[in-house]
C-alpha positions as CSV (number, residue, x, y, z in Angstrom):
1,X,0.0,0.0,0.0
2,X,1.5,3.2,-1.4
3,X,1.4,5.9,1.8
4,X,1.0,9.8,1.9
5,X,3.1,12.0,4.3
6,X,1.2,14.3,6.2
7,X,2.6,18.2,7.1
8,X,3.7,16.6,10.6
9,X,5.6,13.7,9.1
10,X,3.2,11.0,9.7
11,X,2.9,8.0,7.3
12,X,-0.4,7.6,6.0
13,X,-2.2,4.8,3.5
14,X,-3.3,6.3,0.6
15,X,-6.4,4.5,0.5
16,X,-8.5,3.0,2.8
17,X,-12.0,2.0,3.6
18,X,-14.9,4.0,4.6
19,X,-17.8,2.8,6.4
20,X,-20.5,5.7,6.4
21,X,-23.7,4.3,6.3
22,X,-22.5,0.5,7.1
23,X,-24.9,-0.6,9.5
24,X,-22.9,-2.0,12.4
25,X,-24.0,-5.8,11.7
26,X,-22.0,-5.3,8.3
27,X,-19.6,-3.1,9.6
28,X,-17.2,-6.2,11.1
29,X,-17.4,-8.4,8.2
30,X,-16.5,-5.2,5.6
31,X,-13.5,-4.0,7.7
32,X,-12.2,-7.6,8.4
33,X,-12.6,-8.7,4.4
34,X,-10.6,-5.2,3.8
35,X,-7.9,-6.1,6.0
36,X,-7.9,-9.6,5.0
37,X,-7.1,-8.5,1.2
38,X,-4.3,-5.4,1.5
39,X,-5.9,-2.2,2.7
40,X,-4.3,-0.6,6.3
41,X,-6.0,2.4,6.3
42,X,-10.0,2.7,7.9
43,X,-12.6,5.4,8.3
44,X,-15.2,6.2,10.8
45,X,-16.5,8.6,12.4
46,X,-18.8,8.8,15.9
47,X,-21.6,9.6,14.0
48,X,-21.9,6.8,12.1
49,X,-22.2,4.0,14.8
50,X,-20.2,1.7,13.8
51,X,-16.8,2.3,16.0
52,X,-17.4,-0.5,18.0
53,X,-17.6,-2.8,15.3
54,X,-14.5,-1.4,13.4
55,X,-12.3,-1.8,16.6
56,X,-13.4,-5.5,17.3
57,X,-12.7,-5.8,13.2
58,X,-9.3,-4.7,13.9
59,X,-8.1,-6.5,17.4
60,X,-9.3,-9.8,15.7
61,X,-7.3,-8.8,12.4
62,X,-3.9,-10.7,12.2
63,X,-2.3,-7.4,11.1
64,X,-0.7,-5.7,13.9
65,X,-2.9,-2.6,14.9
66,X,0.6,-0.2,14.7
67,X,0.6,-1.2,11.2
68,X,-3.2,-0.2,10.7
69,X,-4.4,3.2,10.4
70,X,-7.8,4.2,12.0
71,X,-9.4,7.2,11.4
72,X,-12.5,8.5,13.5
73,X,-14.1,11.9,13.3
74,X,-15.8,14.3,16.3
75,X,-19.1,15.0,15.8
76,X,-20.9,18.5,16.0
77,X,-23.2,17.7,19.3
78,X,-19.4,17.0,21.1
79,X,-17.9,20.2,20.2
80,X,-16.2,22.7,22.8
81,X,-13.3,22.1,24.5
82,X,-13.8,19.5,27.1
83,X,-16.7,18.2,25.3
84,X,-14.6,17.6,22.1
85,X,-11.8,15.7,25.0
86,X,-14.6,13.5,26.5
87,X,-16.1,12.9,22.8
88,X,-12.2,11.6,21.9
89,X,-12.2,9.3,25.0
90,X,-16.1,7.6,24.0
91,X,-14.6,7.0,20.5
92,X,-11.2,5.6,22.0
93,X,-13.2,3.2,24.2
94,X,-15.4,2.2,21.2
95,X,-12.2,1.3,18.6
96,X,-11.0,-0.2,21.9
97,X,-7.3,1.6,20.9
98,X,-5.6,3.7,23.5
99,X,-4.5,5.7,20.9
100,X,-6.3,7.7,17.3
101,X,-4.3,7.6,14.3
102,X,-6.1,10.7,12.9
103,X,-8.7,12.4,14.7
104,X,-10.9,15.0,12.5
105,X,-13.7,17.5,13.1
106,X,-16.8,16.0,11.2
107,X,-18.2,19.5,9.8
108,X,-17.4,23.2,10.7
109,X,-20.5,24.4,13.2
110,X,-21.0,28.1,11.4
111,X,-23.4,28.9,13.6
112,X,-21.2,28.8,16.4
113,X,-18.3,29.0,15.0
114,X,-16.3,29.5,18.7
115,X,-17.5,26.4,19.9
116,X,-15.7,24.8,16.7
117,X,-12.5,26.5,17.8
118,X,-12.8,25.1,21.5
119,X,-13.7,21.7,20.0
120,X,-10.0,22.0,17.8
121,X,-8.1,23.2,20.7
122,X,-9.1,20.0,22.0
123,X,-7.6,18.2,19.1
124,X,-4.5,20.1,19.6
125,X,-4.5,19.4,22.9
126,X,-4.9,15.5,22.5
127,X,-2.2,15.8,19.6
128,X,0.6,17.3,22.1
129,X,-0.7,14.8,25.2
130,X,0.3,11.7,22.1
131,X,-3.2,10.3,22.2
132,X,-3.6,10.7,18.6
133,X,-1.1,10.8,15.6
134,X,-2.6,13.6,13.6
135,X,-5.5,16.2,13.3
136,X,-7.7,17.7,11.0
137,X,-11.3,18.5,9.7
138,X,-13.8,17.5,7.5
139,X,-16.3,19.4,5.0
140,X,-14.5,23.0,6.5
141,X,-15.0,25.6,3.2
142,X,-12.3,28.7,2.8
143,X,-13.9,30.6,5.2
144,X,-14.2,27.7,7.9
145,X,-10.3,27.0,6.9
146,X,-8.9,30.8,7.0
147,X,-10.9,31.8,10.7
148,X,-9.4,28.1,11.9
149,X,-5.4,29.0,10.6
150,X,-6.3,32.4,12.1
151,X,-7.2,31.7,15.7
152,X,-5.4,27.8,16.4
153,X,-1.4,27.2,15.7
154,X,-1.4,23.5,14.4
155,X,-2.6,23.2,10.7
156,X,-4.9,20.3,9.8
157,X,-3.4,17.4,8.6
158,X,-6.0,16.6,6.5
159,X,-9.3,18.3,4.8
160,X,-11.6,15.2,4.2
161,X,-14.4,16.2,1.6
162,X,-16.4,15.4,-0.8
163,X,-14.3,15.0,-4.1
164,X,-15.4,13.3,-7.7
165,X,-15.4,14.5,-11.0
166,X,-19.4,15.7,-10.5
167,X,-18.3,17.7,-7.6
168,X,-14.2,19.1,-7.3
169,X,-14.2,21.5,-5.0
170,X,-11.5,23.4,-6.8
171,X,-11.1,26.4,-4.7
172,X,-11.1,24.5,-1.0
173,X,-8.5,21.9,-2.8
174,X,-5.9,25.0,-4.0
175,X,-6.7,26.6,-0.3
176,X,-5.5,23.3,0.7
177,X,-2.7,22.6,-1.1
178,X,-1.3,26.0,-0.5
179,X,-1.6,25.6,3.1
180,X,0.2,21.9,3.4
181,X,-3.6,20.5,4.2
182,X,-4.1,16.7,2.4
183,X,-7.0,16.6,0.4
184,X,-9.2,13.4,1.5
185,X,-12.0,12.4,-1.0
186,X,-15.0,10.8,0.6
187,X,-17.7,9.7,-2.2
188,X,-14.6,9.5,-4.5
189,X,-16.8,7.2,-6.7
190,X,-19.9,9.4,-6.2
191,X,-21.7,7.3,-4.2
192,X,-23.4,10.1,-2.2
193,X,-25.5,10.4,-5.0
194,X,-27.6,7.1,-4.4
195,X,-28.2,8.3,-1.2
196,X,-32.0,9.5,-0.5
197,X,-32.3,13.2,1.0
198,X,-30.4,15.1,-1.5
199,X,-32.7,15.2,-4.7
200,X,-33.8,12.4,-7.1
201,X,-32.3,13.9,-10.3
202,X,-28.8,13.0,-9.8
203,X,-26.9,11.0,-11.8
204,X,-24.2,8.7,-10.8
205,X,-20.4,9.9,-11.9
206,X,-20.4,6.0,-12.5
207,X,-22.7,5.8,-15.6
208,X,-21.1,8.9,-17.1
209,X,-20.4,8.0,-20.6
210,X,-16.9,9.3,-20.5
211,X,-16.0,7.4,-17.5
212,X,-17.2,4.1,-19.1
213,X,-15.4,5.0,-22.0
214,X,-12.1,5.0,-20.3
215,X,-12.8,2.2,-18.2
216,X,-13.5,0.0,-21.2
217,X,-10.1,1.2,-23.0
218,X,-8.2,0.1,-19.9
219,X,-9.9,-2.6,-19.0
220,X,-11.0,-1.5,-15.4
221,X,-14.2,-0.6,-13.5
222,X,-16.1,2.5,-13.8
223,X,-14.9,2.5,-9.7
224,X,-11.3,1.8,-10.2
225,X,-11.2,4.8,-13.1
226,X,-12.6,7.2,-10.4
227,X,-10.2,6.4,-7.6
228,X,-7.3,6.4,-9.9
229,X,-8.2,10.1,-11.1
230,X,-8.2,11.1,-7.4
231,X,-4.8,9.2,-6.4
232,X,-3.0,10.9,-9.7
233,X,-4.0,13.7,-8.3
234,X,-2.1,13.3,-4.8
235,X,-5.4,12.8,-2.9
236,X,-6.4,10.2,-0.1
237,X,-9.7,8.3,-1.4
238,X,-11.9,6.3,0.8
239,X,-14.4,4.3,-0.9
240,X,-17.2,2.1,1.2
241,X,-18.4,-0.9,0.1
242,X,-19.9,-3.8,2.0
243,X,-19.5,-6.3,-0.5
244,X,-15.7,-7.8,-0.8
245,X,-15.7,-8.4,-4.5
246,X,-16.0,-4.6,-4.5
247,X,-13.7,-4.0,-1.6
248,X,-11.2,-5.9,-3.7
249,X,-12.2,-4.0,-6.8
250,X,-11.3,-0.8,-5.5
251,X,-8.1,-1.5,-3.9
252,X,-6.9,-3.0,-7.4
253,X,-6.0,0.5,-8.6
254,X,-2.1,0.8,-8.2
255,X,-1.1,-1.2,-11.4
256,X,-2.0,1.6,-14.3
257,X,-2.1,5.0,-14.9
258,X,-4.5,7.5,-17.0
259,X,-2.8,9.7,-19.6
260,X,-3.3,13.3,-19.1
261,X,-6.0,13.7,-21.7
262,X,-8.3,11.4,-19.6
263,X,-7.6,12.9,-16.6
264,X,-8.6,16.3,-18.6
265,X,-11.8,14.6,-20.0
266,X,-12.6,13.7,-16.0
267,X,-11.8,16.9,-14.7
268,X,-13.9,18.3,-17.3
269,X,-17.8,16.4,-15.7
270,X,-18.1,19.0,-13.4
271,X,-21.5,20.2,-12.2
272,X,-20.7,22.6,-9.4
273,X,-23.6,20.0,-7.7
274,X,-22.7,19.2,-4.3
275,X,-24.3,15.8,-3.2
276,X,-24.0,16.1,1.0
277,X,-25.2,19.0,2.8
278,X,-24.3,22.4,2.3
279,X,-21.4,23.1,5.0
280,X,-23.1,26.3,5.9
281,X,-26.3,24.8,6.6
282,X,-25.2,22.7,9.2
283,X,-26.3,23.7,12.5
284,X,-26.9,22.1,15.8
285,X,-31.2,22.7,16.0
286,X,-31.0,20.4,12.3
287,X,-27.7,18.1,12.5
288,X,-27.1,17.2,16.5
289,X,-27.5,14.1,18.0
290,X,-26.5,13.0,20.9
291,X,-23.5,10.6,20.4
292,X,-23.9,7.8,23.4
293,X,-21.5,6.5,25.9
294,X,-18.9,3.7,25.4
């Protein structure tokens, strides 16, 4: 597994599996198949309810846990300082790890925007004590990302966001770059668009006639196309799947590489049309829910 080095010199798998939206009873068998065939790098985050099951997927895994990355996020309802500090120590008892590999703000909270700052404080605070390896946020904009740099003095490790050709973020991706912050696709195959909630009109990245169209040239998945445009491009990608044809699918990406007009042709499906929430809708009154005890 090819790695990424992150701006505080920590080693990190390129890609790994994410488990959004894997109910718990599937979440075991998913991480323990993705272990089983290569990947060392795995996604969670409080809010999806499934750390419990990642964490007994790992201690029963025959791959030492120092050689596995785990990834968790903090969500919204646990943000301000000593909040954010007891929300690291529910997840920590959940993985069942003493320590985080990365630990990441799940969304900027706009509407309080202070109590986000308290809640990364935290994060800096648990990155100095050595209980995790690395920080860093998730779905913050410009704006979230320039008030953050302002007030705190450790830069994010990693940005995770939504990233596929439908939707590429470009501006938060150059703030990024410029700023030594990793760019971390989640939906790097699109898959947010099956999703209910966000609009039945939306068409999968996946069926997109120039995607196929490259995929059968090479020989590869519509998938494997859509991950490899995001790795050329020196991002993390964490695809989900349940199923371990398809977890084996999309870690068979490292053998071939697309020329620069099909990367051109990919980066040209944009639609500007954002498949999760809108960042600055997210508030507390519409998006909290109490995350439970260990």
């Amino acid at each position: 597994m090819q790695t990424l080095t992150l701006n505080n010199g920590v080693e990190m798998p390129v890609l790994g599996l994410g488990v959004f939206q894997t109910p718990p009873d599937e979440t075991r068998a998913a991480v323990t198949a993705a272990l089983d065939l290569g990947y060392r790098h795995i996604d969670t985050a409080a809010a999806y309810g499934n750390e419990r099951e990642v964490g007994q997927a790992v201690r029963e895994s025959a791959v030492p846990r120092e050689d596995i990355f785990v990834e968790t996020k903090i969500w919204i309802s646990d943000y301000g300082y000593d909040e954010t500090l007891h929300g690291f120590d529910k997840s920590a008892a959940k993985l069942g790890v003493d320590r985080i590999d990365l630990l990441v703000l799940h969304q900027a909270l706009p509407s309080d925007f202070d109590k986000t700052l308290a809640a990364y404080r935290a994060l800096e605070e648990l990155l100095a004590d050595g209980k995790v390896r690395a920080i860093g946020v998730s779905n913050f904009m410009v704006d979230h990302l320039t008030a953050l740099l302002d007030a705190t003095s450790v830069v994010p490790a990693v940005n995770q966001l939504e990233i596929h050709p439908y939707f590429q973020q470009r501006a938060v991706l150059d703030f990024d770059d410029r700023h030594g912050i990793l760019n971390q696709a989640w939906s790097p195959i699109g898959g947010i668009t099956f999703y209910p909630g966000y609009g039945e009109d939306r068409r999968s990245v996946l069926d997109d006639p120039a995607v196929i169209r490259i995929a059968e040239a090479r020989g590869k998945s519509p998938a494997q196309v859509l991950l490899r445009w995001g790795l050329q491009q020196g991002r993390s990608v964490i695809p989900k799947s349940t199923k371990r044809h398809r977890i084996a699918e999309n870690i068979d990406v490292f053998g071939f590489e697309l020329t620069a007009d099909e990367l051109k042709a990919l980066d040209g499906l944009e639609t500007g049309r954002r498949g999760g929430p809108e960042p600055e809708n997210v508030t507390l009154a519409d998006f909290g829910r109490a995350i439970p005890e260990a």
